[in-house]
Backbone as CSV, one residue per row, in Angstrom:
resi,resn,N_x,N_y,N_z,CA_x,CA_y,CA_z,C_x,C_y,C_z
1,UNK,61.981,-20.864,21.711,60.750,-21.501,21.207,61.120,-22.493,20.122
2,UNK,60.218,-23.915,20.278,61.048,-24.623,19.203,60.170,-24.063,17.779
3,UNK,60.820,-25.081,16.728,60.411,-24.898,15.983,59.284,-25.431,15.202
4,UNK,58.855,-26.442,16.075,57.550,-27.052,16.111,56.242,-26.350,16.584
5,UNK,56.312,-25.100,17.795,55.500,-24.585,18.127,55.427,-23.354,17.477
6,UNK,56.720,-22.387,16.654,55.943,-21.862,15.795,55.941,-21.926,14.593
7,UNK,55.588,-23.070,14.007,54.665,-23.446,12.881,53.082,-24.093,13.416
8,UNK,53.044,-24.013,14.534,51.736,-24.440,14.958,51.144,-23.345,14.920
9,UNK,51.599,-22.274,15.308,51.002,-20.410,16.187,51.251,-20.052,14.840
10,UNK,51.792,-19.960,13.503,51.444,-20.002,12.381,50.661,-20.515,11.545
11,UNK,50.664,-21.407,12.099,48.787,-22.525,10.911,47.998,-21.701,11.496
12,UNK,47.838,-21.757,12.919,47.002,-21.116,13.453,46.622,-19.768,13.394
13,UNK,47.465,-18.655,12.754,47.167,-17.321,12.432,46.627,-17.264,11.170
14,UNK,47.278,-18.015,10.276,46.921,-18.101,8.954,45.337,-18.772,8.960
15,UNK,44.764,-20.098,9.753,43.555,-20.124,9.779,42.421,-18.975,9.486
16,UNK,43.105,-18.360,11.082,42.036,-17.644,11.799,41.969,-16.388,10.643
17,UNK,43.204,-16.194,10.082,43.250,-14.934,8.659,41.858,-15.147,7.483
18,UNK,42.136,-16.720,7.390,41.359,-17.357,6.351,39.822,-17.133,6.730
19,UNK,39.424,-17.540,7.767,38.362,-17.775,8.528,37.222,-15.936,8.669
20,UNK,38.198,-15.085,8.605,37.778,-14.179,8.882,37.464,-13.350,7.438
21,UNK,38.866,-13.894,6.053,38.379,-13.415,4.736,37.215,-14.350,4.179
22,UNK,36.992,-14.934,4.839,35.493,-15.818,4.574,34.203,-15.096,4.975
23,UNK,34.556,-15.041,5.962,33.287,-13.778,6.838,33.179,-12.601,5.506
24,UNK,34.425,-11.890,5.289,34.538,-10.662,4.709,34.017,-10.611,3.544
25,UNK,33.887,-11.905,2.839,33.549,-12.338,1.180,31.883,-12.783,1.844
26,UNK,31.757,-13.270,2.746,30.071,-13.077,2.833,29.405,-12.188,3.084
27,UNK,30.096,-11.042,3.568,28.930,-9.975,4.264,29.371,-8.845,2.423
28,UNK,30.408,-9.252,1.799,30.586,-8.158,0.723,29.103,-8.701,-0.355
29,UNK,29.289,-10.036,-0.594,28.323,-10.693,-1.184,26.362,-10.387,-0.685
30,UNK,26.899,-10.283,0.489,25.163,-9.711,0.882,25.010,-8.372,0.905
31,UNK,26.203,-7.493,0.523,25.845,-5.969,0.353,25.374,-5.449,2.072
32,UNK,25.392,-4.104,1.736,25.422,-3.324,3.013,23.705,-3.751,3.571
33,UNK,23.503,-3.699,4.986,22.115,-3.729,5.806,21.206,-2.749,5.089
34,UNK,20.009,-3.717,4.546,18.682,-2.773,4.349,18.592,-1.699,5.719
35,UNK,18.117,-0.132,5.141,17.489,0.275,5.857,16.969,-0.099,7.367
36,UNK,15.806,-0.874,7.116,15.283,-1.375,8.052,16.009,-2.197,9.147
37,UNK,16.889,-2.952,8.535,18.197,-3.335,9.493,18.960,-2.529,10.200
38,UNK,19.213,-1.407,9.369,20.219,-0.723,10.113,19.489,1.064,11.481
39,UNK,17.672,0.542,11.382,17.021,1.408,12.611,16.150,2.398,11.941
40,UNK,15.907,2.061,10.428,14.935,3.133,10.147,14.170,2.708,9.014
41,UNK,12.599,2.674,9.439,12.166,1.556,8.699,11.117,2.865,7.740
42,UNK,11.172,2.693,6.544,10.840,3.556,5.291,9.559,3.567,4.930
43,UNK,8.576,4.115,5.178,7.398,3.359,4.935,6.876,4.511,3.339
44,UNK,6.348,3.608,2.275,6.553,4.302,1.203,4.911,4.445,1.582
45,UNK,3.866,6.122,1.387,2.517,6.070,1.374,1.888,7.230,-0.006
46,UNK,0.621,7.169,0.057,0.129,8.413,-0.809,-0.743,8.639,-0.017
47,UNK,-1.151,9.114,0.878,-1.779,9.554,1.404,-3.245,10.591,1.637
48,UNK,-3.994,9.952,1.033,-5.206,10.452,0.165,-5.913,9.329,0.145
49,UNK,-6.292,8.771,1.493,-7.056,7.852,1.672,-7.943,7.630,2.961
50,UNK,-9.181,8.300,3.062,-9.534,8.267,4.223,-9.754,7.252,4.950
51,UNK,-9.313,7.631,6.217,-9.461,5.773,7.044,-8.711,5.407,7.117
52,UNK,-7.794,5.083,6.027,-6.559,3.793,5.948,-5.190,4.543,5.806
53,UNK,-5.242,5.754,5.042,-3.755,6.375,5.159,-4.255,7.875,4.747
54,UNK,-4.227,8.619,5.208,-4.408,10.696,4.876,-3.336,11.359,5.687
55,UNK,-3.932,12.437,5.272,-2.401,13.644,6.022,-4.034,14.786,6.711
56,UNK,-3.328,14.870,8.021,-4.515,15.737,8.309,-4.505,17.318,7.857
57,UNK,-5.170,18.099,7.594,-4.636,19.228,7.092,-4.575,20.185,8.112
58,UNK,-5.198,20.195,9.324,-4.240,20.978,10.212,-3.035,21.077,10.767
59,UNK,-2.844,19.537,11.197,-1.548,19.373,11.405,-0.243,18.855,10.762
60,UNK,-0.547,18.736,9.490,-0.054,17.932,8.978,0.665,16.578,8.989
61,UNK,-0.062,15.970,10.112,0.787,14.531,10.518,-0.387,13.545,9.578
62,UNK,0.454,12.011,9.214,-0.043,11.183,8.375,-0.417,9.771,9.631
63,UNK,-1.671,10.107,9.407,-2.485,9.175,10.071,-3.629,8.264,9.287
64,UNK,-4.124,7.119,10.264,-5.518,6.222,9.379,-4.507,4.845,9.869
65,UNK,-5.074,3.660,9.366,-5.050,2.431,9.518,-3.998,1.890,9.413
66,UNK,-3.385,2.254,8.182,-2.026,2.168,8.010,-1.173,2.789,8.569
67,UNK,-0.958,3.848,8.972,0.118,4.744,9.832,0.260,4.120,11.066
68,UNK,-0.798,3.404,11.773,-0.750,2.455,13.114,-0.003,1.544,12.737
69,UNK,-0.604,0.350,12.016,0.206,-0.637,11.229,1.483,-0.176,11.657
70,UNK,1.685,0.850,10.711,3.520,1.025,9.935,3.840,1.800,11.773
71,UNK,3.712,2.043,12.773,4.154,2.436,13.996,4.488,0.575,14.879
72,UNK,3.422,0.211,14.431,3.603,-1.173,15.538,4.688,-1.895,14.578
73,UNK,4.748,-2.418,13.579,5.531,-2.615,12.662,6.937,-2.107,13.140
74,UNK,7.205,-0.910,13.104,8.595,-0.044,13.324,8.671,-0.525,14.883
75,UNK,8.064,-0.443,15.433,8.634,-0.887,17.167,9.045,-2.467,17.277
76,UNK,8.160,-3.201,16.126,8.739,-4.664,16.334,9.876,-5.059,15.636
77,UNK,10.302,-3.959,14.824,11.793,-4.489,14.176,12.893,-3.375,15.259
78,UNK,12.380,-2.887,15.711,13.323,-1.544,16.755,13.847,-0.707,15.583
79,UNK,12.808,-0.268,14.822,13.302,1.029,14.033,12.829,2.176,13.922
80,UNK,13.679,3.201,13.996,12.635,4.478,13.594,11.755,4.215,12.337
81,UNK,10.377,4.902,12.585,9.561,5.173,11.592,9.484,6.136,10.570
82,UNK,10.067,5.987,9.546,10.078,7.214,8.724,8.838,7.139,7.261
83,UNK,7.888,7.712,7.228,6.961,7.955,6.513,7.608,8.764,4.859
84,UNK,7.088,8.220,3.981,8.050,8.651,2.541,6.625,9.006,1.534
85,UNK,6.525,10.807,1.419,5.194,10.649,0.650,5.991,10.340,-0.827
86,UNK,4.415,9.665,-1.485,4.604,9.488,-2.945,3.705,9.866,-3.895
87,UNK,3.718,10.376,-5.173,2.374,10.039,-5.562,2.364,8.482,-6.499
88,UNK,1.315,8.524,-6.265,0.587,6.681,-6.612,1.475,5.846,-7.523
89,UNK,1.712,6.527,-8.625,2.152,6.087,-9.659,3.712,5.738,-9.450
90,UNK,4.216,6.085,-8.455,5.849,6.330,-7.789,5.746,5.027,-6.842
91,UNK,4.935,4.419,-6.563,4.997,3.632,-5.285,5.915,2.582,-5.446
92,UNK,5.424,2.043,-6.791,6.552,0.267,-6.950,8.266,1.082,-7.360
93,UNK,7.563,1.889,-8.151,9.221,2.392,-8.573,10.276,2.671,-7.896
94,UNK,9.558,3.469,-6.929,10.602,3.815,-5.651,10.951,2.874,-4.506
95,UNK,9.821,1.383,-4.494,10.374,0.550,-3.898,11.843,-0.159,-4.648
96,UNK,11.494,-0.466,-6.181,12.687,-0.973,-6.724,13.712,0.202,-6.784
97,UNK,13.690,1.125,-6.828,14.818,1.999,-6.376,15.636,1.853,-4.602
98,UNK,14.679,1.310,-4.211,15.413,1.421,-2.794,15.001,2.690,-2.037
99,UNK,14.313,3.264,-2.615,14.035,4.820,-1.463,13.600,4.120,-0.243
100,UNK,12.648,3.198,-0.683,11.675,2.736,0.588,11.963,1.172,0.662
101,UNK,11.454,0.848,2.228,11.408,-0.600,2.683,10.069,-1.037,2.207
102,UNK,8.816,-0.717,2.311,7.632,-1.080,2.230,7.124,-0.458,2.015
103,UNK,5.750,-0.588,0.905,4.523,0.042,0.455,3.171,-0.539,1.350
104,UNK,2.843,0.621,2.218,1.960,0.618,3.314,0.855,1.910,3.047
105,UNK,-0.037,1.632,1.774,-0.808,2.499,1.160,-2.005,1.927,0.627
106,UNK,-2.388,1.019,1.360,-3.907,0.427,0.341,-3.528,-0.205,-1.271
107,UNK,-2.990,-0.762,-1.142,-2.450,-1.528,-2.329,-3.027,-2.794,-2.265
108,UNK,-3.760,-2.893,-3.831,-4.252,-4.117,-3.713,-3.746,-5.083,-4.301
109,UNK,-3.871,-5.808,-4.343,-2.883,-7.220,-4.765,-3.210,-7.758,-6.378
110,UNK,-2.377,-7.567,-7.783,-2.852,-7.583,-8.520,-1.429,-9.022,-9.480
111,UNK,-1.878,-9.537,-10.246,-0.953,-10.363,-11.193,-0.348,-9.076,-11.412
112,UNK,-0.497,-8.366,-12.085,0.364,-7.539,-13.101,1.722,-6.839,-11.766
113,UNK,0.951,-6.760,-10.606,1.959,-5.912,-9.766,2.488,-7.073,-8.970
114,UNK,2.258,-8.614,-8.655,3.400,-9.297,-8.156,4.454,-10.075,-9.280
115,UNK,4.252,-9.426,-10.278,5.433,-9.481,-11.275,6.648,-8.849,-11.090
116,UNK,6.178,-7.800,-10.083,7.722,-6.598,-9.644,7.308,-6.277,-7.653
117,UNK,6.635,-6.992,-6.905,6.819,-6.712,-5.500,6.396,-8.178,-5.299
118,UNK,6.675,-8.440,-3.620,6.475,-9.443,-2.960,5.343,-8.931,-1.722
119,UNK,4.344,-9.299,-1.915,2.980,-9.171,-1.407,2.624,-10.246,0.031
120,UNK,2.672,-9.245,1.338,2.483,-9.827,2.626,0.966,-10.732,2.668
121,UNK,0.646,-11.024,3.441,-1.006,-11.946,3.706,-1.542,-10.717,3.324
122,UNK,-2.792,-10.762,2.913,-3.994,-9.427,3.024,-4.271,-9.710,4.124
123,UNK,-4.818,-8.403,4.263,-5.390,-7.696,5.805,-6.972,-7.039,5.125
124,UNK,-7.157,-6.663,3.885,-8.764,-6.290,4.283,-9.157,-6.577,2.704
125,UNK,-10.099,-7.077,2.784,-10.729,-7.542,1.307,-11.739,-5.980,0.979
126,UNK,-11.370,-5.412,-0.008,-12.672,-4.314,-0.457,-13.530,-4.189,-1.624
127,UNK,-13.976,-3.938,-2.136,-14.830,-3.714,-3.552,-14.276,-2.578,-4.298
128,UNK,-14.707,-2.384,-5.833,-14.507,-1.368,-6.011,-15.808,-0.792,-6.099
129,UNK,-16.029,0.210,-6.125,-17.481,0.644,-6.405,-17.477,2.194,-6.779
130,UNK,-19.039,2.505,-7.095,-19.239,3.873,-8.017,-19.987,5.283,-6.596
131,UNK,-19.185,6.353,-7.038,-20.388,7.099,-6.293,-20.464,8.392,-7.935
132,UNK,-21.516,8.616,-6.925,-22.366,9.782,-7.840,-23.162,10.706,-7.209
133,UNK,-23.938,11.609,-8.191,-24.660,12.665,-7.607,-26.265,11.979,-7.813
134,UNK,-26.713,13.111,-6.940,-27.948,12.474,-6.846,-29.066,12.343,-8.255
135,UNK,-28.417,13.496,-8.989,-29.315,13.194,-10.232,-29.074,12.226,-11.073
136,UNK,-27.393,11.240,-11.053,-27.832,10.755,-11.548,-27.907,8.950,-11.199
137,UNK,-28.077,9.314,-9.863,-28.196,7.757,-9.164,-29.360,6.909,-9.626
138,UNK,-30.391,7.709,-10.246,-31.501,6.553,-10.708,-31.087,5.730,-12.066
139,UNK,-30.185,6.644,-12.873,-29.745,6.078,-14.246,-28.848,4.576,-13.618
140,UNK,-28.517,4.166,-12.162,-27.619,3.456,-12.468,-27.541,2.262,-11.470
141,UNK,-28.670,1.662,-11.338,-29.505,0.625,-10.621,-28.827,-0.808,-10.375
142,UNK,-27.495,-1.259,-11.281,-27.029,-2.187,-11.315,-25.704,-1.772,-11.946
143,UNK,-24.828,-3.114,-11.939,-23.354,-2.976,-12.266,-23.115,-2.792,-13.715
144,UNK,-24.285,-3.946,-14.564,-24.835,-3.709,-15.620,-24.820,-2.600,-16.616
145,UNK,-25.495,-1.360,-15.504,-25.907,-0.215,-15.758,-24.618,0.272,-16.200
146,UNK,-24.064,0.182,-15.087,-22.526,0.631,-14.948,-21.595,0.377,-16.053
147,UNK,-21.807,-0.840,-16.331,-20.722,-1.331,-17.647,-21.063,-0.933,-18.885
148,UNK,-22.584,-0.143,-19.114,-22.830,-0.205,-20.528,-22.651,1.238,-20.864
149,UNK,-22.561,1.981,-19.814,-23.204,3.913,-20.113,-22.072,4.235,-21.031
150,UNK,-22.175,5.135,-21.675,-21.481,5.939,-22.386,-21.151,7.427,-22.039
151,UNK,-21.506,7.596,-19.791,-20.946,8.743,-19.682,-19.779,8.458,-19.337
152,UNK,-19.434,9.768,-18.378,-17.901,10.337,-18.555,-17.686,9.341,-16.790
153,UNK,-16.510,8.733,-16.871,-16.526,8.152,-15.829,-14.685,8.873,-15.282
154,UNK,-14.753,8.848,-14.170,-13.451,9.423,-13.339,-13.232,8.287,-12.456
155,UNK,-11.883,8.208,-12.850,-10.920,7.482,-11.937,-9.514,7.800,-11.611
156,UNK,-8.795,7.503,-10.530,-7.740,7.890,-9.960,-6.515,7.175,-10.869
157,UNK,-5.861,7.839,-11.287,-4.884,7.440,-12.656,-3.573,6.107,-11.934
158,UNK,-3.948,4.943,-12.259,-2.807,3.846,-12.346,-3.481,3.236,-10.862
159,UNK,-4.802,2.771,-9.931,-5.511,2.270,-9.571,-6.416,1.313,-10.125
160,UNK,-6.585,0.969,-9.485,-7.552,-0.708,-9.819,-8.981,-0.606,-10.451
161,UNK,-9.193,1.331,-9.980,-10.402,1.582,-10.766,-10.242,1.770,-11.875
162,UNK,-8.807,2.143,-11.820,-8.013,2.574,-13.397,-8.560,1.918,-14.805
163,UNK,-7.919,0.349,-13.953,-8.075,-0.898,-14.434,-9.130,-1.618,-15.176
164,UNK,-10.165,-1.442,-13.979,-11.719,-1.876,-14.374,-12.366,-1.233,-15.207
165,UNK,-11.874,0.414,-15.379,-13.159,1.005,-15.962,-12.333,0.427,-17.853
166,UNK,-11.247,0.823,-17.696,-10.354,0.709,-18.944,-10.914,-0.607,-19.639
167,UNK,-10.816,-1.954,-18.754,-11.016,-3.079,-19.350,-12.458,-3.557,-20.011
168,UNK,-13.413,-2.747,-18.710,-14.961,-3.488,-19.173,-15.682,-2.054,-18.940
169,UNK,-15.556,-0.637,-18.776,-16.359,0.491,-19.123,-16.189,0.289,-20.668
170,UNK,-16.556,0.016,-21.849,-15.954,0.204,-22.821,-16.513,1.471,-23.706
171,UNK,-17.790,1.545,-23.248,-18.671,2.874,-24.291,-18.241,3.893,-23.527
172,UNK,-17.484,3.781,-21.937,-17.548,5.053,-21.062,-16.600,6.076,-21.788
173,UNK,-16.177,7.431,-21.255,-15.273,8.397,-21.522,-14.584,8.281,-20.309
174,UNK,-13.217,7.898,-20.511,-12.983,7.786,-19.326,-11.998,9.138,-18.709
175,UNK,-11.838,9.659,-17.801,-11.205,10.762,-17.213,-10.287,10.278,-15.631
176,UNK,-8.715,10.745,-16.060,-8.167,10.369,-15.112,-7.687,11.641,-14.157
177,UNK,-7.672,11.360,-12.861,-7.377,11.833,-12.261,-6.384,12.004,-11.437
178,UNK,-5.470,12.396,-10.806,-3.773,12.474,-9.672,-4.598,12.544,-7.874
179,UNK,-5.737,12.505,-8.026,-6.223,12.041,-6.601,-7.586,11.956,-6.544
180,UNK,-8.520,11.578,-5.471,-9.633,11.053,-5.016,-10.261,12.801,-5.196
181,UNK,-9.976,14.087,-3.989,-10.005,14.918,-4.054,-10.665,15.961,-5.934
182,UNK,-9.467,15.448,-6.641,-9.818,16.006,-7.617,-10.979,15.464,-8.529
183,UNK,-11.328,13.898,-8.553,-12.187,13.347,-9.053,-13.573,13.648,-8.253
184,UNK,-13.456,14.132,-6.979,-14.746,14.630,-6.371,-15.247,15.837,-6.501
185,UNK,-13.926,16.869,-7.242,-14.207,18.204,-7.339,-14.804,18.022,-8.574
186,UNK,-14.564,17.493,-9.728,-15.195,17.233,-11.001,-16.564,16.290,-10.854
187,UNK,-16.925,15.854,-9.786,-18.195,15.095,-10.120,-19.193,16.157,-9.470
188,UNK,-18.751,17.354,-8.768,-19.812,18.147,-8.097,-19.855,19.136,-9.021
189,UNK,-18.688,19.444,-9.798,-18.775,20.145,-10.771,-20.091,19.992,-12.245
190,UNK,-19.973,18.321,-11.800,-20.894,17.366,-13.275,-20.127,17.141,-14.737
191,UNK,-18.701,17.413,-14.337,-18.000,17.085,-15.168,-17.828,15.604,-15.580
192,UNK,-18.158,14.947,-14.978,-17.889,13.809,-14.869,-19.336,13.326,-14.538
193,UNK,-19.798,11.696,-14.550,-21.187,10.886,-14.203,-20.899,10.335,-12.691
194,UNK,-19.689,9.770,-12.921,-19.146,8.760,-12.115,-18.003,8.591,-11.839
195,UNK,-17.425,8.715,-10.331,-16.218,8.016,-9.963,-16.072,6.899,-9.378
196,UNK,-15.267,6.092,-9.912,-15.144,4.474,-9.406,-13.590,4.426,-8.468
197,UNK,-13.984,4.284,-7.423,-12.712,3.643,-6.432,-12.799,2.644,-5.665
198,UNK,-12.240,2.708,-4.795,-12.469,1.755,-3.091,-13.794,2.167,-2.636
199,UNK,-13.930,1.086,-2.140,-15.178,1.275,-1.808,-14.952,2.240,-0.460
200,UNK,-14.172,1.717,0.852,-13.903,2.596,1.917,-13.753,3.905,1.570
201,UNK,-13.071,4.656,0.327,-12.593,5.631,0.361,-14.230,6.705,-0.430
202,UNK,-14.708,5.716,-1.088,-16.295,6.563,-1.308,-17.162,6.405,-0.089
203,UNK,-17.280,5.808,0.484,-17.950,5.682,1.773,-17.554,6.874,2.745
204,UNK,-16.821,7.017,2.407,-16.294,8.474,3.467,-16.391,9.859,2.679
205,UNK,-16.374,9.861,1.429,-16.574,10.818,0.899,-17.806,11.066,0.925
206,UNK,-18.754,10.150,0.442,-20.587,10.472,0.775,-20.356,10.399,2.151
207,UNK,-20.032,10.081,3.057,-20.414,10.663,4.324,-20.145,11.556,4.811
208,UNK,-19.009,12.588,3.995,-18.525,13.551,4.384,-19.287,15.177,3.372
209,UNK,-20.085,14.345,2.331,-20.354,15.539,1.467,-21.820,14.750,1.205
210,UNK,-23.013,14.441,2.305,-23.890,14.340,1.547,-25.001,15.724,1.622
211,UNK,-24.737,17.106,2.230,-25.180,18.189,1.404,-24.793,18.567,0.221
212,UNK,-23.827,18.056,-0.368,-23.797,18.220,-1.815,-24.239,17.412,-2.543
213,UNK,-24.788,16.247,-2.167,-25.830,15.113,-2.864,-25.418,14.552,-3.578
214,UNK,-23.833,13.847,-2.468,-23.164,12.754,-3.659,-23.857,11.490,-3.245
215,UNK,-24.109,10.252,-4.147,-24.270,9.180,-3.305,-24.056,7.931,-4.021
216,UNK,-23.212,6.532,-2.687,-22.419,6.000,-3.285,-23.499,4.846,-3.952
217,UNK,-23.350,4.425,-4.585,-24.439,3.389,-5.536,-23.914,1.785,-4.335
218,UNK,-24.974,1.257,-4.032,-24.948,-0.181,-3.192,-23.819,-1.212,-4.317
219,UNK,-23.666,-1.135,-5.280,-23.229,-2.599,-6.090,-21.802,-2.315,-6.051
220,UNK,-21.531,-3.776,-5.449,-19.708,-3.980,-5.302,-19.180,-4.592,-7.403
221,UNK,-18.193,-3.806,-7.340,-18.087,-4.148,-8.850,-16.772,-5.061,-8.821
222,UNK,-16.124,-5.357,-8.080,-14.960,-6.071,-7.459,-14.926,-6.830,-6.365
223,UNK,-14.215,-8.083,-6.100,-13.616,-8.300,-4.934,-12.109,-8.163,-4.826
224,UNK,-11.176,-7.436,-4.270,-9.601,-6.970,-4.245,-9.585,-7.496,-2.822
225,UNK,-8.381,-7.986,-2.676,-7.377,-7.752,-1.099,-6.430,-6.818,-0.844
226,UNK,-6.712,-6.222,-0.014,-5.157,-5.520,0.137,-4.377,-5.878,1.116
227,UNK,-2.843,-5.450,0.770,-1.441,-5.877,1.228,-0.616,-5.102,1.198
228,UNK,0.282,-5.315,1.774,1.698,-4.189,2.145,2.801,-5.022,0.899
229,UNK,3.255,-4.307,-0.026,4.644,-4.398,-0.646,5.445,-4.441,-0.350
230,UNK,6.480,-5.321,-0.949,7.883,-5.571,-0.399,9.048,-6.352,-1.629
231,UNK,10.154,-5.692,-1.423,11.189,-6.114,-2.677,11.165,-7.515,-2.775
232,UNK,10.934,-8.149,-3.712,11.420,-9.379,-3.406,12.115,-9.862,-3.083
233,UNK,13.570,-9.209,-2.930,14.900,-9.931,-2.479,15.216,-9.545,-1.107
234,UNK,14.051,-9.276,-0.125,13.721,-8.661,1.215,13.096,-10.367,1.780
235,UNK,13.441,-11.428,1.389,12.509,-12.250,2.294,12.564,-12.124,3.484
236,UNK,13.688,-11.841,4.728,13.847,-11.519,5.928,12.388,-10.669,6.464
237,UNK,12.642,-9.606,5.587,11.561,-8.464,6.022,9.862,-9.192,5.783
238,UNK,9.978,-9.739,4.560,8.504,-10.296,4.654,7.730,-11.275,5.205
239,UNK,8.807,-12.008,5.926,8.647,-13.030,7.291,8.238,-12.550,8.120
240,UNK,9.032,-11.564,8.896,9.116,-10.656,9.769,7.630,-9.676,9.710
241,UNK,6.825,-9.398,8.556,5.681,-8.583,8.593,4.446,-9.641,8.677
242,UNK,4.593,-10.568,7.663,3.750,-11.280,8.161,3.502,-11.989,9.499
243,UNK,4.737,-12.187,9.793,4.304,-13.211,11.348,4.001,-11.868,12.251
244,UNK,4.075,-10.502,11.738,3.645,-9.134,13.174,2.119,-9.851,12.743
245,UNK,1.473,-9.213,11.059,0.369,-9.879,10.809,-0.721,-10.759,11.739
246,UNK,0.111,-11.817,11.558,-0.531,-13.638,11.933,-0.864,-12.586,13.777
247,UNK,0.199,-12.085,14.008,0.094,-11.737,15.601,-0.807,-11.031,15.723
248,UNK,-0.875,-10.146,14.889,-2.155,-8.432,15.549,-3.537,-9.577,15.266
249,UNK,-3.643,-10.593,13.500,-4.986,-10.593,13.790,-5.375,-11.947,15.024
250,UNK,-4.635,-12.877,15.055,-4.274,-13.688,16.266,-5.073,-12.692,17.727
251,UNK,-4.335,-12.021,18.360,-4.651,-11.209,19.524,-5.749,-9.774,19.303
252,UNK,-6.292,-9.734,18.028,-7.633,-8.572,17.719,-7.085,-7.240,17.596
253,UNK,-5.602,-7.165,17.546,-5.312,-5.787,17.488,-5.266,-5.384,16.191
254,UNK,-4.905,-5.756,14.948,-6.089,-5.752,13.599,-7.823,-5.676,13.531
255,UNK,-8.398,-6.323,14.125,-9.659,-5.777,14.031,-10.198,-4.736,14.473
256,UNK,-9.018,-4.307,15.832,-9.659,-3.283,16.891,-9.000,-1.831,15.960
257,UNK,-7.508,-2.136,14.696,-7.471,-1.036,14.409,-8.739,-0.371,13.042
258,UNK,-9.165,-1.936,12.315,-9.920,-1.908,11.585,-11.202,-0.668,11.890
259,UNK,-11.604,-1.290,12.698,-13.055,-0.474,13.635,-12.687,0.879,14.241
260,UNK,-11.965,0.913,14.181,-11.277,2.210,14.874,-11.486,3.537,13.991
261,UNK,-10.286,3.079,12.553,-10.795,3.826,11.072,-11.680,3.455,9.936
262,UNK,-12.371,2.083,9.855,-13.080,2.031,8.886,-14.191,1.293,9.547
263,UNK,-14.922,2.238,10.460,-16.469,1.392,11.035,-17.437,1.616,10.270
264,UNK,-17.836,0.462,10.604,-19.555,0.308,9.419,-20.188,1.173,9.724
């Protein structure tokens, strides 16, 4: 072999050496495959939401609006679906920890919270609003009403009702609560005047307890959107959810899941 051809079959190994510690310095630089890349897509929930995300108590499987979502979702990236309970207050944290790919829990879209997640299109605009008992639904005729009382008002601790009652209840007492459940056991109790949440999620509770003579007051005290969470340094993934998005409400399979769990 002369000696012209191997210094050629030498440039040429040494290239292809080079070529490949190039590859090796880009994939070290992008760190190992999210989750969701690598077939198992994390879905972070709290589940204490009728309609849109609950755990049934017979069977214990986690179903509602969102659990569909987060199934069609997982089949369009080809990943297993793995459901991650949380409670509420755990949701962003454990996204910036990495436990989870996405927060798929009725999350509404707030300044203070796209300071630390990256927020898909909304999918359902809701109110917040008040329910109560029947004695004392006449005291509370307007939003007005609502903003000035000086009773005991219940809300679900680090929620948007959280928020509202904190900022503009100002004469109220306010009482927090670790779920929907417990703020309903204290308003039948009369521990409480008023609980302020989602509007969907009181709508189901007076429809589910009006022999106990809860009832939800007509006045929307909010307009919120809600959205699915996502790391910010996930843009891949939040392309990827929104354009499923643009698709379900595009072809009605968003509206048809809408109506399905939260009919008028």
């Amino acid at each position: 072999m002369s000696t012209k051809t191997i210094a050629t079959k030498t440039l040429a190994l040494l290239y292809g050496c080079f070529l490949f510690s190039l590859a090796a310095c880009s994939l070290n630089e992008r760190g190992p495959l999210a989750s969701w890349e690598s077939g198992v897509l994390r879905v972070g929930v709290t589940p204490n939401y009728p309609g849109l995300i609950h755990k049934e108590d017979e069977t214990g499987l986690i179903s509602g609006f969102e659990a569909d979502c987060a199934a069609l979702l997982a089949r369009r990236l080809h990943s297993r679906l793995q459901f991650v309970e949380l409670e509420w207050e755990e949701q962003i944290p454990a996204l910036e920890r990495k436990e989870v790919d996405i927060i798929m829990s009725a999350m509404s879209i707030t300044e203070m919270r796209k300071l630390r997640v990256a927020f898909s299109e909304p999918y359902l605009t809701i109110s917040q609003m008040a329910l109560t008992t029947q004695k004392w639904a006449e005291e509370f005729p307007s939003a007005q009403a609502i903003l000035t009382t000086g009773k005991a008002i219940g809300v679900e601790k680090g929620t948007t009702g959280d928020i509202y009652v904190q900022r503009y209840c100002l004469a109220a007492e306010p009482f927090f609560f670790s779920s929907p459940d417990a703020a309903i056991k204290a308003l039948r109790d009369k521990r409480i005047a008023l609980f302020i949440h989602d509007g969907p999620v009181l709508g189901a509770y007076a429809a589910s307890n009006k022999t106990n003579g809860l009832v939800l007051l007509p006045t929307p005290l909010t307009s919120e959107e809600l959205a699915w969470a996502i790391r910010s340094d996930e843009p891949d993934l939040l392309k990827t959810v929104n354009s499923a998005l643009a698709a379900w409400k595009e072809d009605g399979v968003l509206q048809g899941l809408l109506k399905k769990w939260l009919p008028q």
